[in-house]
N, C-alpha and C positions, 0 to 999 in steps of 0.2 A: 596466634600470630598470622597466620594463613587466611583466617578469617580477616584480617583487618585487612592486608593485602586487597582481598577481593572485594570489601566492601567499597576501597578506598579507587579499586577498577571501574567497578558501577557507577560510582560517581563521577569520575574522569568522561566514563563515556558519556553520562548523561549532561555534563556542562557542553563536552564539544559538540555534540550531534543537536543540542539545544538553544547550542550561540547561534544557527543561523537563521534559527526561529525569529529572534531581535532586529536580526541583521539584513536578512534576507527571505526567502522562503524556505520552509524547513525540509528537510532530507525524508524524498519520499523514491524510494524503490521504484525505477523504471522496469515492465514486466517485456522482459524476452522476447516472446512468444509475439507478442501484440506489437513491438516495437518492430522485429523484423519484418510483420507484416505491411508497417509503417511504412518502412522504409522500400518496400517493393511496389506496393499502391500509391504514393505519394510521388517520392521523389527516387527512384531505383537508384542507388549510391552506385558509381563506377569507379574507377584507378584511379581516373581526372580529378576526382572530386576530393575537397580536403573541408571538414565537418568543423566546426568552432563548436564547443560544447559548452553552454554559459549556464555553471553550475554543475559542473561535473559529478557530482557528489561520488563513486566509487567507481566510477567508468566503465560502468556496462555500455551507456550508448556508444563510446569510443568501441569498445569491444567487438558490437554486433556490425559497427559501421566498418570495421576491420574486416570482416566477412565479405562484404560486399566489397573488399578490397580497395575503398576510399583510407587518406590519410586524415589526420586531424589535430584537434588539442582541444585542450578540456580547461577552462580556468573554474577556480574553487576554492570559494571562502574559508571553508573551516580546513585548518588543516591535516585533522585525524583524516577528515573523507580525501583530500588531497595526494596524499600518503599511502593512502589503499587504495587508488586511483594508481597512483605507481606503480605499486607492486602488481597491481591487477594488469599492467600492461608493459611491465617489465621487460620481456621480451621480443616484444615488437617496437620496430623503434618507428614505426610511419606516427608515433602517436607523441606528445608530450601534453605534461601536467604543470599549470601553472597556480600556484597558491596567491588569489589575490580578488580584490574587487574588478567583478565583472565590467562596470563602467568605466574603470581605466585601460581598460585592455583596447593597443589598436589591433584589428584584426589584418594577419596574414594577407599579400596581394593575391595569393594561392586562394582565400577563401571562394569558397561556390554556396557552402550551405549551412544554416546555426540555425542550432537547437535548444529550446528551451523551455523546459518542466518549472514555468514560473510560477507567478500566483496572483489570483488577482490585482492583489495591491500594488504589486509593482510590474507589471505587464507593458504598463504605456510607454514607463520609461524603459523599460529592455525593448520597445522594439523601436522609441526615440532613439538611442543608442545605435542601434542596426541600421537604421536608418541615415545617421552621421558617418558611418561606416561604407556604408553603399556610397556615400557622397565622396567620402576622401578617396576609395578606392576608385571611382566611379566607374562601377559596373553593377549589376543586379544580384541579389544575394537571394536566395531563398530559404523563408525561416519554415522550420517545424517547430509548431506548437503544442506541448500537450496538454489537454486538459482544458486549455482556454482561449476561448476566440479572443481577436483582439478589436474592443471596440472602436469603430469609423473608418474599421481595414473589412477590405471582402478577401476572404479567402479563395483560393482557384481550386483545391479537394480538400475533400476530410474523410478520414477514412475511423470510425468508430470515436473515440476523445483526442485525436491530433488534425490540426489541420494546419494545409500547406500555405504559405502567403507568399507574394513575389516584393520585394522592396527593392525598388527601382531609383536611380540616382534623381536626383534633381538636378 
């Protein structure tokens, strides 16, 4: 019986952590180490700053961005990573978790800065999106990128596979 149990785990996980493969870009482990560094060479996170994390997936960037003693939120499609996103940040409350599609989300008047571990396929329209965002708010947002430049935007640093972009209102 125990065995079935666990098989029947394996499988749970492999639907949720592979629906956002369909849906979105799939859940890829943000690395610590290279993040912090990110975030000191790039954009040095301060108190002032509150981070939108589009794809949260388990909420390490929230975590590391915590460090640096910025506030945030994290929105996140699948809801297992949503949920271990919470608990992961349980304790601190500068932080919340919002279970949902990232293009509906309006962003905080608070925002300064969004992050996002997308992919190429859908990169134009997350930063179309930031960009609508910057406009409602109207003020400047500054996106971290990882992994992917964004085609017919210049970036202002990059620091190893993340680079920094300024999205300014129209």
């Amino acid at each position: 019986m125990s065995f079935e149990i666990a098989r029947l785990i394996v499988v749970l996980l492999i639907v949720f952590l592979g629906f956002t493969a369909f849906t979105g870009a799939p859940y890829v482990p943000s690395m610590k180490k290279e993040l912090r560094e990110a975030f000191k060479k790039l954009y040095p996170l301060k108190k002032k700053d509150f981070l939108v994390d589009l794809g949260s997936g388990d909420g390490v960037v929230l975590k590391i961005a915590g460090e640096f003693g910025a506030s945030g939120l994290g929105v996140e499609l699948n809801p297992l990573l949503a949920l271990i996103s919470k608990f992961r940040l349980r304790k601190d409350k500068k932080f919340s978790i919002k279970t949902g599609n990232l293009f509906k989300l309006d962003f905080p008047p608070e925002t300064t800065v969004v992050y996002v571990f997308g992919d190429s396929r859908d990169i134009l329209s997350i930063v179309t999106h930031i960009q609508q965002q910057a406009n409602r708010l109207n003020k400047k947002l500054y996106l971290i990128s990882n992994a992917f430049m964004i085609p017919g935007y210049k970036h202002t640093k990059s620091h190893r596979a993340y680079f920094l972009y300024e999205i300014k209102p129209c």
